[in-house]
N, C-alpha and C positions, 0 to 999 in steps of 0.2 A: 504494500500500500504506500501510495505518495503521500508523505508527510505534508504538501499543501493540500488537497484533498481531504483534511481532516476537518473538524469542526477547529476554528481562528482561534477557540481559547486553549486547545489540546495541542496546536501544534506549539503555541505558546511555551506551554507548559514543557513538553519537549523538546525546544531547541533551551530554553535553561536548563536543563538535567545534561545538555548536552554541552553546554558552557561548563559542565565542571570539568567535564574531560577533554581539557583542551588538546591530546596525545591521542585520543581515539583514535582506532583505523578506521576504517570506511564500515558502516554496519549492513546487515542485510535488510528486505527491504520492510515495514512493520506490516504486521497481522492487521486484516480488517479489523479484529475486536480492539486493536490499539485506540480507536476513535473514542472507546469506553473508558482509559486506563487512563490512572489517576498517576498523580508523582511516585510514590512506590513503587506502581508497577515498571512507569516507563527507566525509575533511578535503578535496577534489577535488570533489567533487558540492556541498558547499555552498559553497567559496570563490569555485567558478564561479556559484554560483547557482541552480543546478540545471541549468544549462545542459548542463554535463560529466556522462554514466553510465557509470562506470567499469566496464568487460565484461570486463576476465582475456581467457586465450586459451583459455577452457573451448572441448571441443570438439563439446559438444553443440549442437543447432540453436539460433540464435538469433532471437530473434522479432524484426524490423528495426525493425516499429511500436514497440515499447517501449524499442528502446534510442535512437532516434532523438533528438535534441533538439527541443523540442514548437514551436522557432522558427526551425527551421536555414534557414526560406527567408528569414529577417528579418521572420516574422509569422507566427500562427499557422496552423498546416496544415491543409486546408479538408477532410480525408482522411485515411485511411490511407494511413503509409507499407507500402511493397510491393517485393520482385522481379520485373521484369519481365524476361521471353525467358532464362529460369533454363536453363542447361545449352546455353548456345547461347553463338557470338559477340558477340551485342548483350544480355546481359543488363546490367542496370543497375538501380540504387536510386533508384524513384520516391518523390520527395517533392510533395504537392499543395502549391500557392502561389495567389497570387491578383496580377493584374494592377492598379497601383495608381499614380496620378499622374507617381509617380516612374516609373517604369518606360515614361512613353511620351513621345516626344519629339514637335513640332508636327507631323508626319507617317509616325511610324512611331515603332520602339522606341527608347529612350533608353541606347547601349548601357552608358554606365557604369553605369547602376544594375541592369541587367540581368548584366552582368560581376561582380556587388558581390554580386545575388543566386547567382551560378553559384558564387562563391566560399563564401559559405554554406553552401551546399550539399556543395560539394566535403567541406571540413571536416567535416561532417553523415558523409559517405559515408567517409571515411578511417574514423571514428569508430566508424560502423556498421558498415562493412566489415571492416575492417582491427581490428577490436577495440584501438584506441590512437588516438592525436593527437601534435601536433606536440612537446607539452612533454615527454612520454612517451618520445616518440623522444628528442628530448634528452637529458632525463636519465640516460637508460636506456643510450643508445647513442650519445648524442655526435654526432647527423646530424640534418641537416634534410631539406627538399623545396625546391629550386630551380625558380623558374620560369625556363626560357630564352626560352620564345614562346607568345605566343597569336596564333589564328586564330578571328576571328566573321564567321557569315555569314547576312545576313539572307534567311528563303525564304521565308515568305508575304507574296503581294501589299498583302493588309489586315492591319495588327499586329491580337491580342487588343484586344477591349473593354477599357473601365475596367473596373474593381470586375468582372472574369470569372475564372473559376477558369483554372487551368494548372497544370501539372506539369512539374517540373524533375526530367531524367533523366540520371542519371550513370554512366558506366563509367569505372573504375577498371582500369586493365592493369599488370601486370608480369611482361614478356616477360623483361626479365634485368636485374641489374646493370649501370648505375646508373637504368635508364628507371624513370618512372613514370609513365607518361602519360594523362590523362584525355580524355574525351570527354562532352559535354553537350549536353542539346538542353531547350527552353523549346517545349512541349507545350499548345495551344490546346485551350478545352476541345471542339473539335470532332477532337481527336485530330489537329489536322496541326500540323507542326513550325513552328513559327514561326520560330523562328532554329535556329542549331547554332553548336559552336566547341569547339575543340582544342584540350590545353595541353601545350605539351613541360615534363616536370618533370623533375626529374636528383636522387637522392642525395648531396649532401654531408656530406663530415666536418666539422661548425662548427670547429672548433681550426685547420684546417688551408686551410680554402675550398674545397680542391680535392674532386673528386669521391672518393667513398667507395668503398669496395672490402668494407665491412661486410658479408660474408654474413649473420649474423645478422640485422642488424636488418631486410637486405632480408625474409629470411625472414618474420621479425614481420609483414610487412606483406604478403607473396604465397602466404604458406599461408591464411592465413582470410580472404584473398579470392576464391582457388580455389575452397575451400568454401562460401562464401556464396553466391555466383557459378553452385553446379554443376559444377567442371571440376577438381575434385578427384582422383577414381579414374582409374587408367589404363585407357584404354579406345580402341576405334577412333573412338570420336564423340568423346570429348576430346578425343585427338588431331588429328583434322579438326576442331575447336574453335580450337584453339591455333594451329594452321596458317594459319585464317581471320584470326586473332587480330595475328599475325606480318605478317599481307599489309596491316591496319589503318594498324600502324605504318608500314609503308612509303611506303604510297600518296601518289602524290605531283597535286599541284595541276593539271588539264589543261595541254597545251601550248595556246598560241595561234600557233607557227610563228614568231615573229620575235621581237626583244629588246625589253622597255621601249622607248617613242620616244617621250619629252617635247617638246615644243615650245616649254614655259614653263619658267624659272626665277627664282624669288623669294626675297628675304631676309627676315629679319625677325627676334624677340630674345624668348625668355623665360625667364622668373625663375621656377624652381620656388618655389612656395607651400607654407606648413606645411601647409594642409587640403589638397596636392597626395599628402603623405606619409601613413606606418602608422608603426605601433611601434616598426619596424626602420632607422625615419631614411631611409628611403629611398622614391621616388614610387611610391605604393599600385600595381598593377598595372590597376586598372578603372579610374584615372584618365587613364590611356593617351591613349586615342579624346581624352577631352574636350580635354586637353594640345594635344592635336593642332590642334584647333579654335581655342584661343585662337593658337597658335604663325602656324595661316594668318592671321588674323583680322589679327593685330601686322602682317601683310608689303601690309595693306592691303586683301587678296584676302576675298571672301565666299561663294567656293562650296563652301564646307566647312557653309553653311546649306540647302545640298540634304540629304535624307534619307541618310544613310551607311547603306553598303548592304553593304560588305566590310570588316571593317579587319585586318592584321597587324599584329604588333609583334616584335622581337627586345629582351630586357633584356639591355645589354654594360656597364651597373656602375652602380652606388651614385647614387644623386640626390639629396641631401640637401635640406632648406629653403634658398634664398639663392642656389640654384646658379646661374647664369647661363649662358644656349644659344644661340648662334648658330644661326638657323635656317634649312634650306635646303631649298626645296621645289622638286620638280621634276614639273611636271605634264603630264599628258596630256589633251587637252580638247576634240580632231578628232576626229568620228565620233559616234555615238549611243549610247555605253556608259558615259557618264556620266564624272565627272571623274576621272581614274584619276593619283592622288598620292603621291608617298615624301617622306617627309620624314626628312632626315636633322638630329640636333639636335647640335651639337659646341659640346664646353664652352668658354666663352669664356677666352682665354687659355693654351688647350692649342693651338696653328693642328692641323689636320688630325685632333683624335680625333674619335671619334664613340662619343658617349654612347649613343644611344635613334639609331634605323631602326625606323622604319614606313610601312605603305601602306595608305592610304584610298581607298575609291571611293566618290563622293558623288552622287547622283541613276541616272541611268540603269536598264535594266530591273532586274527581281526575277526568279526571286530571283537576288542579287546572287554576282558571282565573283569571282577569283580567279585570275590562273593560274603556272603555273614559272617562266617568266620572269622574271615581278615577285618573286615571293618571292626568288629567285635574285638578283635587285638589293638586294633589302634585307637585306643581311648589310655586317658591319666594312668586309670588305677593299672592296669596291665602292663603300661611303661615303666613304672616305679618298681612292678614285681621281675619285672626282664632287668633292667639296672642292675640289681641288686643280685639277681642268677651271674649278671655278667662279670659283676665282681669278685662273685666267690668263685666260681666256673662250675657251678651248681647246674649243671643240664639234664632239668626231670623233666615227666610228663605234664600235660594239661594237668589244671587245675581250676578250680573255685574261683581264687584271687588269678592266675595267669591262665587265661585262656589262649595258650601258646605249646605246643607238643616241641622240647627243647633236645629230648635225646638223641639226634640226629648231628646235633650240630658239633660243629671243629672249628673252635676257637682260633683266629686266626688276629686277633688286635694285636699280640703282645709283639709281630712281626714288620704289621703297619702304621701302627700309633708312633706319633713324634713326642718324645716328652717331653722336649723345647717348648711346647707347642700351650702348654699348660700354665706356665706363666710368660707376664709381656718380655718380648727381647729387650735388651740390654742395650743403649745408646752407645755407637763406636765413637772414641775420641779422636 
């Protein structure tokens, strides 16, 4: 929309919000509903850049293409934004993207930048969906969005081309206080899934840390997703919407019938990095995977340069730059299912926490899995009980407290660990 074209006392009001930035780049061009928006909205839209369109909880239809940010995949969108499977289970907010150097790794997708894009995107879709963002919520309401865990999984055999179009599709759910959990898929332009991956998100109160109890602001965020969504009126097909909806969040990972059974254990040491971190001082969430990689790499091991084909992760607190990790991998590498890895990362100088649990599986078939077990290994209490085997060289069966089958495994740290590496080097004069 052309800024003369608006009503005389709005455009007014916009070229002074525009006068504070006298550095601004050139902005894109404003939303029709701009003609409605008051100094907040228009001071939001430019300090972002244009990136932020401030939407109200108006409750009429919203056109998704236009309130979209025109970069949410981290580049321009090759397409109309869209809803797709409206008024069902799997509806979600397609945004068109394009496959691009970053995004592929020597034989297959590259998943931090792939995760970096899903994240984009997410924020795109809160945006879209949810008519607000994270600072909104803030301010407004005193709450963020916590990640607890991501889940990626790679499913076609061949990643996308270079330079190919794809679509990045997200559903947003809120089943109840405090969940917000997403779901994404990375959409080849031959329409099949290339990858997928789940995020547990959780409501907090920031003042407090703990999980939030906010009715309200949940509200904010699961009525105009309802709407957007379809699954607003009460009805018998919403209904059986919601119920499908319900069974999403549950679903839990196949069994494979027996516990984790490593037969390798390795040490090794890393040092979170500032380009490891975000805003919030703490290790970005898509740098996870890569983490992980340099983590094996430090313990001497290199089959963490097979194609990564599944990864989890649980976030259990704060990572700031400098932080120093004891690294403990316990691998699975018998059989033809590719290398199947947890890594537990415990901060040095705490003996027994556990900062960051994750599980990698690197080569083996496509698309790549997954299963209970293993996720069921990579929680707190099961790191602390592996820690503490690893110390003593205690390798027993499953248990209660270690849901991990250990008597396979051949201790191999005491060959790879640096012990340099455990306290900071020494300044040469």
């Amino acid at each position: 929309m052309d800024a003369s074209k608006m009503p005389a006392a709005t455009e007014e009001l916009y070229k002074k919000v525009l006068g504070r930035y006298p550095d601004c780049p050139e902005l894109p061009p404003l939303p029709a509903r701009a003609a409605k928006w008051g100094e907040d909205e228009f001071e939001l839209f430019v300090s972002s850049m244009g990136l932020i369109l401030p939407t109200g909880q108006d409750v009429s239809p919203v056109a998704v293409e236009e309130v979209t940010p025109a970069f949410a995949a981290g580049e321009k969108q090759s397409g109309p934004v869209h809803i797709k499977g409206l008024g069902s289970a799997d509806a979600c907010l397609v945004i068109p993207s394009q496959i691009y150097m970053e995004d592929r790794a020597p034989a297959g997708l590259n998943m931090e930048s792939i995760l970096t894009k899903f994240d984009r995107c997410r924020a795109a879709a809160l945006q879209t969906i949810c008519a607000t963002n994270l600072r909104e919520m803030a301010d407004g309401f005193g709450v963020g969005i916590l990640l607890s865990d991501l889940c990626i999984i790679i499913e076609a055999k061949t990643p996308p081309a270079l330079i190919s179009a794809a679509d990045v599709e997200s559903e947003i759910d809120l089943p109840k206080l405090p969940l917000v959990p997403s779901r994404q898929r990375l959409v080849d332009s031959s329409g099949a899934t290339a990858c997928s991956a789940t995020f547990g998100q959780l409501l907090v109160d920031l003042k407090t840390t703990r999980l939030s109890g906010n009715q309200d602001a949940y509200n904010q965020l699961q009525l105009p997703c309802n709407r957007i969504f379809g699954r607003d009126v009460p009805s018998a097909s919403t209904l059986a919407v919601r119920e499908k909806l319900a069974a999403k969040v549950e679903q839990k990972h196949p069994d494979q019938g027996r516990p984790f059974t490593p037969d390798s254990y390795f040490r090794g040491m890393y040092v979170v990095a500032p380009s490891d971190c975000d805003t919030y001082n703490t290790l970005y969430h898509p740098k996870v995977p890569s983490v992980c990689e340099h983590a094996c790499l430090s313990t001497g091991q290199t089959f963490c340069c097979e194609t990564a084909t599944a990864f989890f992760s649980r976030f259990l607190s704060p990572l700031p730059p400098g932080t120093r990790l004891n690294v403990h991998m316990f691998a699975e590498t018998i059989g033809n299912r590719g290398t199947r890895c947890l890594y537990i990362l415990e901060e040095a100088g705490k003996a027994g926490s556990c900062a960051l649990c994750a599980f990698a599986v690197y080569g083996g078939p496509l698309p790549g899995s997954l299963y209970d077990e293993e996720i069921q290994a990579t929680a707190p209490k099961s790191a602390q009980a592996l820690i503490k085997a690893a110390s003593t060289s205690s390798w027993g069966p499953a248990s209660k407290a270690c849901p991990v089958d250990l008597r396979k495994v051949t201790s191999k740290g005491e060959g790879d660990y640096h012990p340099g590496w455990s306290a900071p080097a020494k300044p040469v004069h």
